[in-house]
N, C-alpha and C positions, 0 to 999 in steps of 0.2 A: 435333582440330585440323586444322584445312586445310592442304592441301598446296600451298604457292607457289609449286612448281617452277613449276607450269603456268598462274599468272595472268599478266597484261598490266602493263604499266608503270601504265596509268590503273586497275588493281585494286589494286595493290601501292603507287598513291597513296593512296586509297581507305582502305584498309585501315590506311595510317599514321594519316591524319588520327582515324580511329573510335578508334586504339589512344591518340594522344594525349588526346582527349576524355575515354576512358574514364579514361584515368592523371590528368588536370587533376580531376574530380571524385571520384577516389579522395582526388587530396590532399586539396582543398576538403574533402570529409564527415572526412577526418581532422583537420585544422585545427579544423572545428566544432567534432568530439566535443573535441579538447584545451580549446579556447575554453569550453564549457560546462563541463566539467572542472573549469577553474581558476578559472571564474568563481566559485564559492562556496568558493573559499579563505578567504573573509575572513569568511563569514558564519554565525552559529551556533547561528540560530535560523530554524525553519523560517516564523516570521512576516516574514523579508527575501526569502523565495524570490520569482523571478518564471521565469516562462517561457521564458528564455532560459539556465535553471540543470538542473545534472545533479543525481542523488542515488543514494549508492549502493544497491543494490536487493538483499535476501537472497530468497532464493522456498521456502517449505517445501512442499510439496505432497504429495500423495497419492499412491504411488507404486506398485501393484501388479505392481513387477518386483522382477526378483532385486536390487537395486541397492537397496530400498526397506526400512526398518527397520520389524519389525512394533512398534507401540506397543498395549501389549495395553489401556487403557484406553477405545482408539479402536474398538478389534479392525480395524483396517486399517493398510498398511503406508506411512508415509512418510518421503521425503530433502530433502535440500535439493539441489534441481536447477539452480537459477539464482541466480549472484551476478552482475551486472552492472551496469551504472549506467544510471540510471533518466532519460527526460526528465519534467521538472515542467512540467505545463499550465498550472498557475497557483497560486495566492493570493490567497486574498478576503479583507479584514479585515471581520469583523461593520459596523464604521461602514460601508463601503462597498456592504454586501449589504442592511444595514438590518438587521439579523438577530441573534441575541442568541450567534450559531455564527459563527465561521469557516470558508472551507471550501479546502480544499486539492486536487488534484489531479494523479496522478501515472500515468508510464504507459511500457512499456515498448516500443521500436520495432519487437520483430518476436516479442515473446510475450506471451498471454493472462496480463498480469501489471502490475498498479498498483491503485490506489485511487480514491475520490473520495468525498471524508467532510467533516462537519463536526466541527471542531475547538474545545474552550474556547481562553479564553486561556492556561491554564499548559499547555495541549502547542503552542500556537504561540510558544513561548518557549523548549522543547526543540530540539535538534539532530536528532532520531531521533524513529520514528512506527510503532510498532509493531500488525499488524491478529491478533489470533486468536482464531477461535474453538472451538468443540466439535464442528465434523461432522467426520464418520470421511472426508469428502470433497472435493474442492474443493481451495484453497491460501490461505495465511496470506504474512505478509510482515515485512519491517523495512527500512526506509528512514533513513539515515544520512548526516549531514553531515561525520561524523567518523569515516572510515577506520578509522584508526589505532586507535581506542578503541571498533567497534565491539561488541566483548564485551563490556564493563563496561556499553554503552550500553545493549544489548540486554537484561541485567541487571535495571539499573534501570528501562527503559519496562516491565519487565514484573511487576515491585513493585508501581510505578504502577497500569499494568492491572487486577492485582487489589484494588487498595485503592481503585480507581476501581466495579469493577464490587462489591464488598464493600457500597461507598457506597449504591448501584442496587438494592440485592437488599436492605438493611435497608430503604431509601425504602418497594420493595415490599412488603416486610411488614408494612410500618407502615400501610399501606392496606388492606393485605386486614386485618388486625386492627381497622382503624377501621369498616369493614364487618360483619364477624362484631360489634361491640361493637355497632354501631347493629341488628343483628337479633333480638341476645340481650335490648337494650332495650325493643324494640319487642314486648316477650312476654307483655304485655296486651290489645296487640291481635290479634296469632295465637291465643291462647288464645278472646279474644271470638269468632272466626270459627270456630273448630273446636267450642267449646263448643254451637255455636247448629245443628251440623251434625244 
């Protein structure tokens, strides 16, 4: 801190005007954040967000300090570091993109921490938006309209998650099985090309 015994009347003008500015833009960014805040009070589904909307932010991440719980399936140690509220970039609806996805966009102002994913219609219909996956590294998230009932939300998006990726992993096997089925068929003509060797 500076000592003002020894400035001049035009430094110790100087120095008010700086301290007003900085206190007018204190409130200003505090007004905002309140204003984005309350602005999805009403809304309770992540297909009304726009850009001008906050969301609350959980951050789980990878955490190799003493602070960090080891999860022995990972074999690495993670916390949850960051709960804060989140600005939303935007909301795309599929009509708007042309695109058979939604896509959402989320981000936070001074940490390596949001999203930017395409979405069906029944999670742009959800309140909450839940990202995780399997590496023992990196960070996952959850994004909530609804404070108050983040736990039960968090809950349920992750029911969801796996009855979503459940969905994805039988798809996939129904593929790689329609493959093996078309090679195992085709065992008249590997047999013609080996028989002829």
């Amino acid at each position: 801190m500076e000592n003002i015994e020894h400035l001049t009347e035009q430094d110790l003008v100087d120095l008010q005007a700086k301290i007003n500015h900085r206190l007018e833009r204190i409130k200003a960014e505090k007004l905002d954040e309140l204003n984005r805040k309350n602005s999805v009070k009403d809304k309770i589904k992540l297909s009304q967000l726009t850009s001008q909307d906050r969301i609350l932010g959980i951050r789980l991440a990878w955490d190799n300090t003493k602070d960090g719980k080891y999860l022995k399936a990972l074999n690495a140690k993670w916390s949850v570091d960051l709960v804060d509220y989140c600005n939303v970039k935007g909301f795309e609806s599929k009509s708007s993109r042309k695109s058979e996805w939604n896509r959402i966009s989320i981000s936070h102002k001074g940490e390596p921490f949001g999203i930017s994913t395409s979405i069906d219609d029944e999670e742009a219909d959800k309140p909450y938006l839940l990202f995780l996956d399997t590496s023992p590294t990196g960070y996952d998230g959850f994004f909530t309209l609804s404070p108050a009932t983040w736990k039960e939300d968090i809950q349920t998006a992750f029911k969801f998650l796996l009855k979503q990726r459940k969905y994805y992993q039988d798809l996939d096997t129904k593929k790689l099985k329609d493959k093996i089925k078309l090679v195992i068929g085709s065992e008249e003509k590997i047999n013609n090309f080996i028989n002829k060797l």
